[in-house]
N, C-alpha and C positions, 0 to 999 in steps of 0.2 A: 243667152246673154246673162250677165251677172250684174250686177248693180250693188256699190254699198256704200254707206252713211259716212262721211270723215266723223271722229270722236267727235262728238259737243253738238253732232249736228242731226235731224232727224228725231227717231229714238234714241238716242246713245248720250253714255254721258262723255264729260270732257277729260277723259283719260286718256294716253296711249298716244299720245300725239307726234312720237318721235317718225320719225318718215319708214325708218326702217322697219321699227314694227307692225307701222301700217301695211304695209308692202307685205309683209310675211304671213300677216294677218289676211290680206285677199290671197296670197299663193296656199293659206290653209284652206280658205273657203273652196277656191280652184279643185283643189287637191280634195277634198271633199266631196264637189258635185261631178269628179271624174273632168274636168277639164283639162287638156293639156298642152295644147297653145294658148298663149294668151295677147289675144290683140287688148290694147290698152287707149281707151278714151279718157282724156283726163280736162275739166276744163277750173281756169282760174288755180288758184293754188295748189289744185289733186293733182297739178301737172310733178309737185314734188314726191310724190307718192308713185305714180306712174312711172317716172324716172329711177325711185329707187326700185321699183319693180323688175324694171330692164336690166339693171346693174347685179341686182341678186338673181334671176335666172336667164339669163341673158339666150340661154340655150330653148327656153320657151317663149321667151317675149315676142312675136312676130312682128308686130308693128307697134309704134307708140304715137298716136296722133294727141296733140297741144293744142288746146285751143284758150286763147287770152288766160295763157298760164302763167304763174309766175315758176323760176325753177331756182332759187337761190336757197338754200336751206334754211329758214329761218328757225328753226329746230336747234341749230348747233351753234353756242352761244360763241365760242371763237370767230366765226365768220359774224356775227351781226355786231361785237364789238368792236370789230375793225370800219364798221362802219361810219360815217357821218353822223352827227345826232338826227339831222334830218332825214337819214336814210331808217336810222336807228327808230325813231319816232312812226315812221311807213309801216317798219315791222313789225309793229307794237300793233297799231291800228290794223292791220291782216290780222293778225294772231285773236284781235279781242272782237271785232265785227263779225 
């Protein structure tokens, strides 16, 4: 089993926070420790990292279990502009807690 930090959290500093590099960045770790399925636990927001996980090796991903995830990109400033301010204000508040 693998286990690792989102940026900002744990050891880590608050770099790197686009979804996708997260993602690439467990499929290197993976790819490092010889892993090559990858079932994927994700809870509360890692469910957006989880998901881009699936989307980029889809051919390895075996399962992706969510639990009280969020999965709306808030990474990608086009989609959180479209949002409501009060929606906009949620995302703020994820991002910075």
């Amino acid at each position: 089993m693998l286990s690792s930090d989102r940026a900002g959290y744990g050891e880590t500093n608050a770099t790197g926070l686009d979804r996708r590099d997260v993602a690439r960045d467990l499929l290197t770790v993976g790819d490092h420790r010889g892993v090559g399925d990858l079932p994927v636990m994700a809870v509360s927001i890692d469910g957006l990292y989880a998901l881009a996980l699936a989307a980029i090796v889809p051919d390895r991903t075996t399962k992706v279990v969510l639990s009280s995830s969020h999965v709306m990109p808030c990474d990608d400033p086009e989609i959180v502009a479209g949002l409501s301010e009060a929606e906009q204000a949620g995302v703020h508040a994820l991002l910075v807690d």
